[in-house]
LUMVO-384281 format. One line per 10 residues: number of its first residue (from 1); their letters; for each residue x, y, z of N, C-alpha, C. Coordinates in steps of 0.05 Angstrom, whole numbers, plus 5000, padded with zeros to 4 digits. Example, Ala and Ser with C-alpha at 12.3 -4.5 7.8 and 13.67 -1.06 7.14 Angstrom:
<nodes>
1) as) 5264,4886,5156,5246,4910,5156,5264,4934,5156 | 5257,4955,5142,5273,4979,5143,5258,5001,5157
</nodes>
This chain:
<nodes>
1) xxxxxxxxxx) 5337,4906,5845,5318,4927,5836,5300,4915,5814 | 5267,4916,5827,5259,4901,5794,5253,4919,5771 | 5261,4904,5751,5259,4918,5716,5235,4928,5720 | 5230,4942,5702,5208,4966,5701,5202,4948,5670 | 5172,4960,5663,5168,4945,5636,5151,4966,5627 | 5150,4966,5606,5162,4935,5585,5188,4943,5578 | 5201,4916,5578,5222,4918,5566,5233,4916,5531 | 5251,4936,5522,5246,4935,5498,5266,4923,5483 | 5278,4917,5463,5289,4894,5448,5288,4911,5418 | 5314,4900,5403,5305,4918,5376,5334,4908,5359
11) xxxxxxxxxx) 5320,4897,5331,5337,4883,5315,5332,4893,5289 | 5339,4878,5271,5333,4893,5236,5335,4860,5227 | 5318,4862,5210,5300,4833,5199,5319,4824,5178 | 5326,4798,5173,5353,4783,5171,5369,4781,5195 | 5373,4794,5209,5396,4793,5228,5383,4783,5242 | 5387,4756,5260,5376,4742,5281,5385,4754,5311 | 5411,4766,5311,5414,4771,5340,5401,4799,5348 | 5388,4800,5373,5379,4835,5382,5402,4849,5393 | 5400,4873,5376,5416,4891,5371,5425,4907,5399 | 5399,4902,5414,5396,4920,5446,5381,4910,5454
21) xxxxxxxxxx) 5387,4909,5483,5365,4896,5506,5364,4918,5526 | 5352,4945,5517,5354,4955,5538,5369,4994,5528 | 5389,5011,5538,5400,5027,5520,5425,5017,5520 | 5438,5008,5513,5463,4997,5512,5463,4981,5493 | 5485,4996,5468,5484,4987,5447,5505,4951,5450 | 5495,4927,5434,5508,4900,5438,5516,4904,5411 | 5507,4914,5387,5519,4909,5368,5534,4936,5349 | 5562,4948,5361,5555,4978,5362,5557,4980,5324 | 5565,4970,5320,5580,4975,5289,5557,4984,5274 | 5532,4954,5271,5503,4965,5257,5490,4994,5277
31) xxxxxxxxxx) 5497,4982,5301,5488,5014,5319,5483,5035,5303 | 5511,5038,5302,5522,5063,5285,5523,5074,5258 | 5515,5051,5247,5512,5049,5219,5496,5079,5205 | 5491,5091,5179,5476,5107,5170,5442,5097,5172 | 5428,5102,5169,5402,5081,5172,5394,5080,5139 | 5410,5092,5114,5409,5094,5095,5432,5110,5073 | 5433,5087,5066,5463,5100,5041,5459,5096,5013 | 5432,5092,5008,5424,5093,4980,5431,5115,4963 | 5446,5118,4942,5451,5136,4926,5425,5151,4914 | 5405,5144,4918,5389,5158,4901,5370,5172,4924
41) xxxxxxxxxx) 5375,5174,4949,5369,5187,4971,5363,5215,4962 | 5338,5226,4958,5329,5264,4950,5354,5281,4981 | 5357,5272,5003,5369,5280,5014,5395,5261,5046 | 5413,5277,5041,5432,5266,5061,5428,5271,5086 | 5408,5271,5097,5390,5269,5117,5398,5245,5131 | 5385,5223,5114,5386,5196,5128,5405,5195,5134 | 5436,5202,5113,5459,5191,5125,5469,5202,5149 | 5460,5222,5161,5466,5224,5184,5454,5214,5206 | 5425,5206,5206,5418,5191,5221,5423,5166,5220 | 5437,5152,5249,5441,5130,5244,5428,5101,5254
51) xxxxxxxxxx) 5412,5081,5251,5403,5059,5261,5392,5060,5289 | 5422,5072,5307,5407,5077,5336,5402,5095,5335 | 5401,5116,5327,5375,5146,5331,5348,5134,5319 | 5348,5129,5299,5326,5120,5285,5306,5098,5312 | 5318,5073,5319,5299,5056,5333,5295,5073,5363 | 5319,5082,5372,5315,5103,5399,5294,5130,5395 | 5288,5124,5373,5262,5154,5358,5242,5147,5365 | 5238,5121,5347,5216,5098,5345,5209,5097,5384 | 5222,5085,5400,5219,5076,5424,5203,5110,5436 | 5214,5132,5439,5210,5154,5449,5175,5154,5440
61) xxxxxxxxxx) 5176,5146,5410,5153,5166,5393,5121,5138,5415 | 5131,5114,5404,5117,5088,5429,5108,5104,5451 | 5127,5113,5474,5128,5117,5498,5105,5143,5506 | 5111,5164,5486,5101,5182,5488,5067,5181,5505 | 5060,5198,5515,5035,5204,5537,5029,5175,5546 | 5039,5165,5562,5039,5137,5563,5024,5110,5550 | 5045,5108,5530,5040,5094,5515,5008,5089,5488 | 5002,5114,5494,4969,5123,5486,4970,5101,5452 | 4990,5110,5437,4980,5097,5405,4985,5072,5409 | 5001,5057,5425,5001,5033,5422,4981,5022,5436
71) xxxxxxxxxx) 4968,5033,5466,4947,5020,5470,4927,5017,5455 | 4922,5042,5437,4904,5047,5424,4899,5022,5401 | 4922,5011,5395,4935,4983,5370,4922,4959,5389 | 4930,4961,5407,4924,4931,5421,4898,4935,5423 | 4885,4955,5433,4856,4962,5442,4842,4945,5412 | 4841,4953,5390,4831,4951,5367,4835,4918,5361 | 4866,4912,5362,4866,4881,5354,4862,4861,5373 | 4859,4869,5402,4851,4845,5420,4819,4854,5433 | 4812,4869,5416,4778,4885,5431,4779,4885,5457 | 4796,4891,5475,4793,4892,5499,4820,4923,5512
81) xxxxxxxxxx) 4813,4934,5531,4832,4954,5534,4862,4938,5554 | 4875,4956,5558,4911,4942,5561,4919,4964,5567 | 4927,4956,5593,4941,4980,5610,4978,4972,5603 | 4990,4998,5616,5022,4993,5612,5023,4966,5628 | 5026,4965,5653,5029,4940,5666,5028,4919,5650 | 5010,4916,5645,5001,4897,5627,5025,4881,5596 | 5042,4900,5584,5060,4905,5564,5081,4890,5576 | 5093,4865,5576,5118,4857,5585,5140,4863,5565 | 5138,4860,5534,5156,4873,5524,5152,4885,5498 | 5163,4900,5484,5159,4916,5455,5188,4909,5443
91) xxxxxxxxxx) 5181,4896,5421,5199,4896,5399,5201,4910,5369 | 5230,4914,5371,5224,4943,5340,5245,4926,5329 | 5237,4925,5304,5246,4907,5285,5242,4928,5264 | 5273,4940,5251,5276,4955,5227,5274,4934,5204 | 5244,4931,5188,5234,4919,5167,5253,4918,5142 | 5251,4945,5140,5265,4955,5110,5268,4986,5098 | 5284,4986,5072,5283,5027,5071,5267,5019,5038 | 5237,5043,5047,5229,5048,5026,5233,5085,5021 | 5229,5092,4993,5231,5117,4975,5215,5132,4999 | 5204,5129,5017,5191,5142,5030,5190,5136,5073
101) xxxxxxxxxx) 5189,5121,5069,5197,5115,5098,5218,5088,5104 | 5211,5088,5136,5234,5065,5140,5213,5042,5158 | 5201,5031,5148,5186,5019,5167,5184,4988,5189 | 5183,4997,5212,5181,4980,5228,5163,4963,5237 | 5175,4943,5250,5151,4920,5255,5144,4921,5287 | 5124,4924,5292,5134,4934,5326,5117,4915,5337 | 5120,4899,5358,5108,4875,5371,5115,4883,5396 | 5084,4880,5417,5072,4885,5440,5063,4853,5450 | 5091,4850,5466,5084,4826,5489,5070,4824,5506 | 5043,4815,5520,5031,4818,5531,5041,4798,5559
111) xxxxxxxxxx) 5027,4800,5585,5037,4782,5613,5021,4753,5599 | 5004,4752,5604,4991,4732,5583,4999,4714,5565 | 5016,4725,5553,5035,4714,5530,5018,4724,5500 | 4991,4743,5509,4978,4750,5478,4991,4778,5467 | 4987,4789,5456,4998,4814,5434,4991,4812,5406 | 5006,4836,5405,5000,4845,5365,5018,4859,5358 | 5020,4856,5324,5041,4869,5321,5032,4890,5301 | 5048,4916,5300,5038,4934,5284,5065,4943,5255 | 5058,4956,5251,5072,4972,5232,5070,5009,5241 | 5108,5015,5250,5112,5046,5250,5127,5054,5225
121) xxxxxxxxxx) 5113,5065,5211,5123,5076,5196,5142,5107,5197 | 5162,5110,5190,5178,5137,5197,5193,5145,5173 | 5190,5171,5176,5207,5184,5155,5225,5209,5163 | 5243,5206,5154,5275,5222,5158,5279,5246,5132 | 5270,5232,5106,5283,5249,5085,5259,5277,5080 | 5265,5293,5068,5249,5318,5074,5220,5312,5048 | 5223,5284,5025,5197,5271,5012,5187,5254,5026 | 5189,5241,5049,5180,5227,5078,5166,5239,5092 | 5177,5263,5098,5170,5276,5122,5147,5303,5111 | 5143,5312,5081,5127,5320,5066,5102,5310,5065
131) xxxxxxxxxx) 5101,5274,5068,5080,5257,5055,5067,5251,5073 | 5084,5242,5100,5075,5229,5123,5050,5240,5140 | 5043,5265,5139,5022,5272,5152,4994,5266,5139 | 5001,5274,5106,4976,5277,5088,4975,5240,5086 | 4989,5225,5085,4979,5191,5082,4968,5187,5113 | 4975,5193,5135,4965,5190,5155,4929,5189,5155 | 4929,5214,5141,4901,5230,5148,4876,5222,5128 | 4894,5208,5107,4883,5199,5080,4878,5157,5093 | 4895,5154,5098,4891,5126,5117,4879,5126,5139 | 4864,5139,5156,4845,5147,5175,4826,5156,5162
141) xxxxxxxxxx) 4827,5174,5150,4793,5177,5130,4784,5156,5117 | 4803,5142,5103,4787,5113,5086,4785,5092,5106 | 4798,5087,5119,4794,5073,5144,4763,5074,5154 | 4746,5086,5145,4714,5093,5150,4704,5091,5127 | 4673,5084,5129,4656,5082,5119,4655,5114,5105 | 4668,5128,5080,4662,5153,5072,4636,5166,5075 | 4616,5150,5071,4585,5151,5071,4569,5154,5087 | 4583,5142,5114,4564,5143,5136,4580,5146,5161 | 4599,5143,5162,4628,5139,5191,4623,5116,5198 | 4606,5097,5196,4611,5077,5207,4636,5055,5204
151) xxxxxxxxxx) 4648,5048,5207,4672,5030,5208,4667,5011,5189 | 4683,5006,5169,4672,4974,5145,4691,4952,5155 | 4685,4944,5169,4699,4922,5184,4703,4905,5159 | 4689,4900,5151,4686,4871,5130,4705,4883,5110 | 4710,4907,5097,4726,4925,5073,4748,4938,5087 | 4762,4918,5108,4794,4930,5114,4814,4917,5096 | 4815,4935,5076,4833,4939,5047,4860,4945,5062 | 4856,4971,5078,4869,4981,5076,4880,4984,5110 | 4904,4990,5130,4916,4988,5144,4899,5011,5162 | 4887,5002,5199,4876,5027,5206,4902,5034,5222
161) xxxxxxxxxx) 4898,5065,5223,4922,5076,5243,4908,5078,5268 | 4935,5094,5286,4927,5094,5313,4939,5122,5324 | 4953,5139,5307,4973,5160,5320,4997,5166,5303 | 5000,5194,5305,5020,5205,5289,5028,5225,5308 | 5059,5233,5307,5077,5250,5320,5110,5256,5304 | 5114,5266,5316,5143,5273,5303,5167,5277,5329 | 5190,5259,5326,5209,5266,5345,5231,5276,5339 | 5249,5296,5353,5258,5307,5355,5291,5291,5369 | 5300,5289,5352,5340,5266,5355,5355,5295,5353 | 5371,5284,5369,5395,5298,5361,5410,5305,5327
171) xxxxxxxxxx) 5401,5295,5307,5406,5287,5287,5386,5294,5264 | 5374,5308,5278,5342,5322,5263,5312,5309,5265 | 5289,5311,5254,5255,5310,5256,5254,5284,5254 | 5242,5267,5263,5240,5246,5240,5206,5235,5253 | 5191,5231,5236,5169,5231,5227,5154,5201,5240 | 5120,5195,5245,5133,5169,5245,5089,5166,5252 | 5083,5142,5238,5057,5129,5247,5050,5112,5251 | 5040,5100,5273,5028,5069,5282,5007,5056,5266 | 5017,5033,5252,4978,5030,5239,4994,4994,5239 | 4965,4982,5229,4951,4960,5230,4982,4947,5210
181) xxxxxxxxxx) 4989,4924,5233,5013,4908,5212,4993,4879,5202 | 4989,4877,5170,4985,4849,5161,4995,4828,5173 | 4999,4803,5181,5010,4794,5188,5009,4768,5159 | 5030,4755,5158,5044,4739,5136,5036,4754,5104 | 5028,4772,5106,5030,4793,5078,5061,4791,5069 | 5069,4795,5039,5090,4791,5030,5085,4819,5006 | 5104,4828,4995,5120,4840,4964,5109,4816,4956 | 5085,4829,4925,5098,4815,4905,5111,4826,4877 | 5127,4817,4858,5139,4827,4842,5132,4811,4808 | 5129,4817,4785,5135,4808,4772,5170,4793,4762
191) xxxxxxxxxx) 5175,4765,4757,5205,4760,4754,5211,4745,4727 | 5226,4757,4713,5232,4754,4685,5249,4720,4693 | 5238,4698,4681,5251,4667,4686,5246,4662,4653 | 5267,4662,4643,5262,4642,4609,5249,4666,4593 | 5258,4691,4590,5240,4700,4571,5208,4711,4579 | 5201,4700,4609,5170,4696,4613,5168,4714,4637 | 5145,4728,4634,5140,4733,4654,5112,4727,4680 | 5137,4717,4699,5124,4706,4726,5116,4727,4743 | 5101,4713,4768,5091,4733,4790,5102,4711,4812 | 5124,4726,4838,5140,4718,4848,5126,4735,4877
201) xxxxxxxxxx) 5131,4717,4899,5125,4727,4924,5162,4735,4937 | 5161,4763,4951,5194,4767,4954,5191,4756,4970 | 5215,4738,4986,5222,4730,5012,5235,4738,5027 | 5242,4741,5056,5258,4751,5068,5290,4763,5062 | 5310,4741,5046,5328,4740,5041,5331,4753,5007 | 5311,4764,5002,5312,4772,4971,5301,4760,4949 | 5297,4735,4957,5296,4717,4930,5269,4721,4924 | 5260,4709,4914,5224,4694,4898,5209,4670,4894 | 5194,4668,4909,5178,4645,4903,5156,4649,4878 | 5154,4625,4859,5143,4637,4834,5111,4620,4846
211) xxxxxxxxxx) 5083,4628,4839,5068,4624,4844,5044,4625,4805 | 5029,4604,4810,5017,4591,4789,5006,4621,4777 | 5000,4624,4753,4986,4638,4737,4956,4645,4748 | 4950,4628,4761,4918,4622,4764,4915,4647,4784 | 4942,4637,4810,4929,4658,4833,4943,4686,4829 | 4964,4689,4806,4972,4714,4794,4955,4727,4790 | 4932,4726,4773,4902,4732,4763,4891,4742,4785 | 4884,4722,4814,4873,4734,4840,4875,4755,4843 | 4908,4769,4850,4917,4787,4851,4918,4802,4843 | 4923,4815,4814,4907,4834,4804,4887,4843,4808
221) xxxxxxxxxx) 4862,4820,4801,4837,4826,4809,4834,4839,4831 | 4845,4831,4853,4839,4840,4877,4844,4868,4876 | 4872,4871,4875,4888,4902,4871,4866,4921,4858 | 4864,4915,4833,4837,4933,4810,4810,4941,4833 | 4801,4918,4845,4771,4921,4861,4775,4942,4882 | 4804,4932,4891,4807,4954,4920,4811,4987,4919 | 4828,4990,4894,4827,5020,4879,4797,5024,4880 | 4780,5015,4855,4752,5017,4850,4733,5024,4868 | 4737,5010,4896,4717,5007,4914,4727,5029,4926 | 4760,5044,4927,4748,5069,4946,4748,5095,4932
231) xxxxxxxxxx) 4749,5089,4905,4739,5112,4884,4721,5129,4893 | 4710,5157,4890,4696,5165,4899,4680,5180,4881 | 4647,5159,4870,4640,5172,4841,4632,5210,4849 | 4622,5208,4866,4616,5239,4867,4634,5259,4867 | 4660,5251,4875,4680,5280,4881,4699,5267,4864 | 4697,5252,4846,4726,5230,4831,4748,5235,4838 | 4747,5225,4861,4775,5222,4883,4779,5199,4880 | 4809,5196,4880,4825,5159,4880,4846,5162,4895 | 4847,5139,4902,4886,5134,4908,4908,5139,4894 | 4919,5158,4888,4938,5159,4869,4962,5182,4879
241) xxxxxxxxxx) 4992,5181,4879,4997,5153,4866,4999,5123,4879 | 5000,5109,4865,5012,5071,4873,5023,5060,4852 | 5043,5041,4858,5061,5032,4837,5073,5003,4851 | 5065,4982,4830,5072,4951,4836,5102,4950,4856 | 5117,4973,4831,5142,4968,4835,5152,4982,4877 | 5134,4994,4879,5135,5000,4907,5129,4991,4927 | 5126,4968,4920,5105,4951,4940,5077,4952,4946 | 5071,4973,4942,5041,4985,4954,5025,4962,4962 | 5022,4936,4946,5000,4919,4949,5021,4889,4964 | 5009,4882,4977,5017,4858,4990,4996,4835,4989
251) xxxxxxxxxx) 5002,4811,4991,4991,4782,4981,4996,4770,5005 | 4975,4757,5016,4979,4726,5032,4965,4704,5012 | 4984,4683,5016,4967,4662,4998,4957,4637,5017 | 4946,4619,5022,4943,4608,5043,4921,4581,5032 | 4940,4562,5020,4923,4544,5010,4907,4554,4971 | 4890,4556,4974,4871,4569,4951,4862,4594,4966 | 4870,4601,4968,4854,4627,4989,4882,4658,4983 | 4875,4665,4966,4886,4702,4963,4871,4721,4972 | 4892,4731,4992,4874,4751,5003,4896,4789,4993 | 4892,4804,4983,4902,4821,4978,4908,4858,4999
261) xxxxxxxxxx) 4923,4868,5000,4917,4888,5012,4939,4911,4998 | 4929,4929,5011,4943,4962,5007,4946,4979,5023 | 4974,4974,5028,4994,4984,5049,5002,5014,5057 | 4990,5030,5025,5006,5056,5030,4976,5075,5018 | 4965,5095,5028,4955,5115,5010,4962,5153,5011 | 4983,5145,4987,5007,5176,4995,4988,5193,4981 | 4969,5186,4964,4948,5213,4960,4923,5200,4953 | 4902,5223,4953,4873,5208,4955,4864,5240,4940 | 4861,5247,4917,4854,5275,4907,4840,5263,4872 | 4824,5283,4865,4820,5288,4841,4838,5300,4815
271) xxxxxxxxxx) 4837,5273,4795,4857,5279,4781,4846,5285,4756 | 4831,5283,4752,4819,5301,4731,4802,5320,4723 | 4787,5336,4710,4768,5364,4705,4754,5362,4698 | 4746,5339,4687,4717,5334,4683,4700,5333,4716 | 4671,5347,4706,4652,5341,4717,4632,5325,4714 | 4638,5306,4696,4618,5287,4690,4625,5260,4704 | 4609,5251,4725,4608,5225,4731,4624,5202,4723 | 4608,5200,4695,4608,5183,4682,4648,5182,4664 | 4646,5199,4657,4674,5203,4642,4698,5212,4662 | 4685,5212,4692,4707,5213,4710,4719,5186,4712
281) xxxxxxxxxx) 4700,5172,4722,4705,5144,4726,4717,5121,4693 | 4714,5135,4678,4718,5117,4652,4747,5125,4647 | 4751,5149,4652,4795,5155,4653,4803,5147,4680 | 4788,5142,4701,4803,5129,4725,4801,5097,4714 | 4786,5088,4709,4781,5055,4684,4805,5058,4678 | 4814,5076,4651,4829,5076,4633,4867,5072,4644 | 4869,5088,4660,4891,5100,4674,4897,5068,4687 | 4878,5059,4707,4880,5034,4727,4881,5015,4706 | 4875,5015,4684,4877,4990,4663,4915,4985,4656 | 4922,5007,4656,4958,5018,4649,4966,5011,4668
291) xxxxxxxxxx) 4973,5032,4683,4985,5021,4712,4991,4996,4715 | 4968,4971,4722,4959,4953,4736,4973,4925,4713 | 4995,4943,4696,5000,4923,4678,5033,4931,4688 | 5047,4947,4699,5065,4976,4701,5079,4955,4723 | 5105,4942,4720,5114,4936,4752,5151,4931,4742 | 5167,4932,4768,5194,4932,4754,5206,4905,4755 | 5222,4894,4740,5232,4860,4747,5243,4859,4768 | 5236,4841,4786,5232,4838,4814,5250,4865,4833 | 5225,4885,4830,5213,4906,4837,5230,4927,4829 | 5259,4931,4831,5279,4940,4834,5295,4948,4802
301) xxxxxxxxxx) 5292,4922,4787,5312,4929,4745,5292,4940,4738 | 5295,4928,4711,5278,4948,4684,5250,4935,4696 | 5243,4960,4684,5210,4968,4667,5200,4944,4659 | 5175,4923,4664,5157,4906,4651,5128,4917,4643 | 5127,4909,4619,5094,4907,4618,5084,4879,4629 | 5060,4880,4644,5056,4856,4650,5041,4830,4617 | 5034,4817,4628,5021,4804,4605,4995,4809,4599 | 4986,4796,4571,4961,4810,4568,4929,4791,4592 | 4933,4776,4605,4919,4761,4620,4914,4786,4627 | 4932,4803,4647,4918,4825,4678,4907,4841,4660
311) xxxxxxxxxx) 4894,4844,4636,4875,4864,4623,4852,4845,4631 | 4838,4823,4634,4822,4814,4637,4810,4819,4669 | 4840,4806,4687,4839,4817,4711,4832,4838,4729 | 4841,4861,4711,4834,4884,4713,4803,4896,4719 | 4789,4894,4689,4765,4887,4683,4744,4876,4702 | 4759,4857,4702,4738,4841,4731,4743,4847,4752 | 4768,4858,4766,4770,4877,4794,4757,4906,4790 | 4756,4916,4768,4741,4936,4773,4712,4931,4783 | 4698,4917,4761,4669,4915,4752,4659,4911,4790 | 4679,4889,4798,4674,4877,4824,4683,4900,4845
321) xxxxxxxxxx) 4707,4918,4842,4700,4936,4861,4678,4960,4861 | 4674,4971,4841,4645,4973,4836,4619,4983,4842 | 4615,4949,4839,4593,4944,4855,4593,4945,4881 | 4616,4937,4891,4613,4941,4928,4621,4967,4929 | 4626,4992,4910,4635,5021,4925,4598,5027,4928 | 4579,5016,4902,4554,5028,4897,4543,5013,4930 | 4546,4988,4931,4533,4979,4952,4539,4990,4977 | 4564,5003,4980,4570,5020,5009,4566,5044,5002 | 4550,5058,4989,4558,5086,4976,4520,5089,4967 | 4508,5081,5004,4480,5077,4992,4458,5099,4992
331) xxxxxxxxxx) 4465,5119,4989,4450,5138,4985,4456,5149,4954 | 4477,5147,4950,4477,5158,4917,4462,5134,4901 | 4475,5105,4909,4459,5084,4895,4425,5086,4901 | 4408,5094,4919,4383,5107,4921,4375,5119,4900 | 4389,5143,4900,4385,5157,4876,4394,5167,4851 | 4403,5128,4844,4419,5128,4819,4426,5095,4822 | 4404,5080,4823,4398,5056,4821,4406,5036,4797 | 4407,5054,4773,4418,5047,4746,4453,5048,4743 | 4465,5067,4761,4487,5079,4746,4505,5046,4745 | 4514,5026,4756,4524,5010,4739,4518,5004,4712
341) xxxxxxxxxx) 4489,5000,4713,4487,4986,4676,4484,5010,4664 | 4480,5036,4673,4487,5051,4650,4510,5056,4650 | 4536,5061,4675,4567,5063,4655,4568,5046,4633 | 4556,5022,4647,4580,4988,4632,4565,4999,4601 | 4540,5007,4599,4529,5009,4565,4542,5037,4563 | 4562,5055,4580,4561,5069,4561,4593,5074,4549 | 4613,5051,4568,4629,5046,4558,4628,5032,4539 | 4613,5008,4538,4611,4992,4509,4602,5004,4490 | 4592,5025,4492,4595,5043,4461,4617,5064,4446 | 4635,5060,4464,4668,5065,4459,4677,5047,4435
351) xxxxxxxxxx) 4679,5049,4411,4694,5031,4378,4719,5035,4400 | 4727,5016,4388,4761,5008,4387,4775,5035,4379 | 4769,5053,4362,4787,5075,4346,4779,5098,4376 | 4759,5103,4387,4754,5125,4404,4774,5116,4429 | 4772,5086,4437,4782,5082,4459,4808,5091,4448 | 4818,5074,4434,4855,5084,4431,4854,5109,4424 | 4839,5123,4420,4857,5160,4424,4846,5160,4453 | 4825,5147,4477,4824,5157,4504,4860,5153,4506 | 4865,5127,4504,4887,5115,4514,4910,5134,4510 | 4908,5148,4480,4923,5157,4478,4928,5185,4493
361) xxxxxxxxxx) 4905,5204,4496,4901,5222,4515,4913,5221,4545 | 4903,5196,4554,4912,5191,4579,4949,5178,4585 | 4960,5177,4566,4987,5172,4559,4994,5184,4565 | 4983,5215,4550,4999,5241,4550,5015,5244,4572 | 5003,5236,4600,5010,5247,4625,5035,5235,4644 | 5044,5218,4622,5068,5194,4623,5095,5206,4616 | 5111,5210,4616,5137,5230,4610,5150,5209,4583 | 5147,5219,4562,5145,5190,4548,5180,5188,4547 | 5195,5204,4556,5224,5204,4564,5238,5170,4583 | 5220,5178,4608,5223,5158,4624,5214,5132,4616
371) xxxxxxxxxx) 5221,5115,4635,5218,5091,4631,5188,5077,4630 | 5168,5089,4649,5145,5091,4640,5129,5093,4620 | 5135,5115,4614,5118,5135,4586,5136,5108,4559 | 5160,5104,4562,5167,5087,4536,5161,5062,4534 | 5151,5047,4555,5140,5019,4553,5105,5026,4551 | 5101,5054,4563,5075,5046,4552,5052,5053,4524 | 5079,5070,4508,5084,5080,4485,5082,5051,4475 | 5093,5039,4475,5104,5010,4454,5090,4985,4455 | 5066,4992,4486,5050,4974,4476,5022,4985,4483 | 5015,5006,4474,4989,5022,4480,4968,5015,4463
381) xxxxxxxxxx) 4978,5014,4439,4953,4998,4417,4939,4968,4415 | 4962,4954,4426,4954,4925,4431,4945,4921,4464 | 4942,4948,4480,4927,4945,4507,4902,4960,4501 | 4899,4973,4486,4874,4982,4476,4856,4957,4467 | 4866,4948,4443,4853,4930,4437,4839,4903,4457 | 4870,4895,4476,4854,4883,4486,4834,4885,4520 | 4847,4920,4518,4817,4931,4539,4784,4928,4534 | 4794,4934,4503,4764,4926,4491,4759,4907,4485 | 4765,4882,4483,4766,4859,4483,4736,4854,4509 | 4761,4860,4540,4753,4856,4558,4723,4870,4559
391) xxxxxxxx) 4723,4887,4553,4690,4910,4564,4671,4899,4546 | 4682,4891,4522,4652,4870,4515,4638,4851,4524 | 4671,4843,4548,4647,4817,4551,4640,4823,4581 | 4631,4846,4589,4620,4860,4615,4593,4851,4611 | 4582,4846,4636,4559,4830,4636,4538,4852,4657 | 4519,4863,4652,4497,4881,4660,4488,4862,4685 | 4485,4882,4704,4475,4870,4733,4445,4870,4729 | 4436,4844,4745,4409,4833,4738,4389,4843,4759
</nodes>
């Protein structure tokens, strides 16, 4: 009888052997396993779903109206369309468990021998399955040109999707979206070595590779520009929240060459009441200056402030995202041709004493209980200072 295709295959990353070729569990024990036993789980949800409900979800949610989101994946990354026939095999590879989903690596074999691989994201716990629609819809809207619909090919920051659904297990809902997988993107983490703090790429097996100061700096920068650039000066809408310690941002490094991205956008809203332009964007400055310093020792222990370098970094990912939100954002820049050199002059008329009460204002919103709010209590006056440091030496576009 010949196999019908594609055939599907499905392992969990570390483990070299495939778990199933087919429905017939080969490895029943992980089979069976909970697909999560983290104690700090908002709900015991996951623990009842187990590993094989979870990837047998995944496979259903694939299959669905024949195969429509994944063609839709290949369609986009090989510019050409791809019928089922065509699919010799799909592989689901359980990545890892984040606070919010469980995400998979899903690879589409082609007869050819060409394919792509994506990222399904799914969620089980009832703050998963809350989030998962509104990041969907918030990563498809930025996914476009806000300004015009046209597609920013050249400004894919951020992961495009292809399809969202929800399946129905024996075992309850579980949630789940196809979008654009990086390929050799990594975690990176700040890692406490000697007292110092490094910037470490995670590896497969847990560990860290520590990487030079120089392209630490990249990264930041990058991270700061990519917030910036999809800021939105008219409706002061951002990405928020994101947190180092979550992974949100991923790194390829490749020679001298950093290239940065952002993996998750769980909200995209206005966070503050001002209606002024200008002082919207100068507390989204302020806020992204904090944060962007905010990450846990390799991702997981205590609380770090970063060092005072990524205040520089910062600075210059903003200034630089920016300019490219003004340059894609060309009808307001039409009619408001100035507004870079007038923020940058009208932040530089911020003294040192006004900025540290912004700073301090914008603290407020930090639980100064938690671990957050107390590291950034303890070094808020010496990041003031050297925020301002940085904005002096902002340089007016010519």
């Amino acid at each position: 009888m010949r196999e019908s295709f594609p055939v599907f295959e499905y392992c969990i990353a570390g483990i070299g052997d495939i778990l199933d070729s087919g429905d017939s569990p080969l490895t029943e024990d992980i089979w069976n396993m909970p697909l999560s036993a983290k104690k700090n789980d908002l709900t015991l949800k996951s623990l009842s779903i187990t590993i094989g409900n979870y990837l047998l979800s995944a496979r259903k949610f694939l299959e669905k109206d024949n195969f429509l989101f994944l063609r839709k994946g290949l369609k986009a990354a090989l510019s050409c369309n791809v019928e089922v026939d065509e699919i010799t095999k799909i592989i689901i590879c359980l990545e890892k468990h984040g606070p919010f989903y469980h995400p998979i690596k899903t690879t589409a074999v082609l007869k050819d021998e060409k394919g792509a691989s994506f990222v399904l994201n799914g969620a089980v716990s009832d703050m998963g399955l809350a989030t998962i629609e509104n990041e969907y819809q918030n990563l498809k809207q930025l996914s476009f040109d806000k300004f015009n619909q046209d597609k920013i090919v050249s400004k894919s920051f951020i992961p495009e999707v292809f399809g969202i659904d929800f399946v129905e297990s024996d075992k309850g809902k579980i949630g789940f979206f196809l979008a654009h997988w990086f390929d050799e993107f990594e975690e990176f983490h700040v890692v406490k070595t000697d007292n110092k703090n490094k910037i470490g790429i995670l590896n497969n097996d847990g560990s860290f590779s520590l990487i030079p100061d120089s392209k630490a700096i990249i990264i930041y920068t990058e991270a700061s520009k990519i917030l910036t650039f999809y800021y939105e000066i008219q409706s002061l809408k951002q990405i928020f929240p994101w947190h180092h310690a979550a992974g949100d941002f991923v790194v390829k490094i490749n020679g001298d060459d950093v290239e940065v991205k952002l993996i998750t956008v769980r909200g995209f809203n206005t966070l503050t009441e001002s209606e002024d332009l200008f002082l919207g964007l100068f507390f989204f400055f302020v806020n992204l200056s904090l944060r962007m310093r905010i990450d846990r020792n390799e991702g997981t222990k205590e609380y770090v402030f970063l060092d005072e370098s990524i205040v520089q970094a910062c600075v210059d990912g903003f200034s630089i995202g920016l300019k490219e939100n003004l340059k894609t954002n060309q009808e307001f820049s039409k009619s408001n041709p100035d507004f870079y050199n007038l923020f940058i002059k009208f932040i530089k008329d911020f003294d040192l004493k006004i900025l540290f009460n912004v700073f301090i204002m914008i603290s407020g919103s930090y639980n100064k209980n938690a671990p957050e709010g107390l590291i950034i209590e303890k070094n808020l006056e010496q990041h003031a200072k050297a925020v301002f440091g940085s904005i002096q030496r902002l340089k007016l576009k010519l």
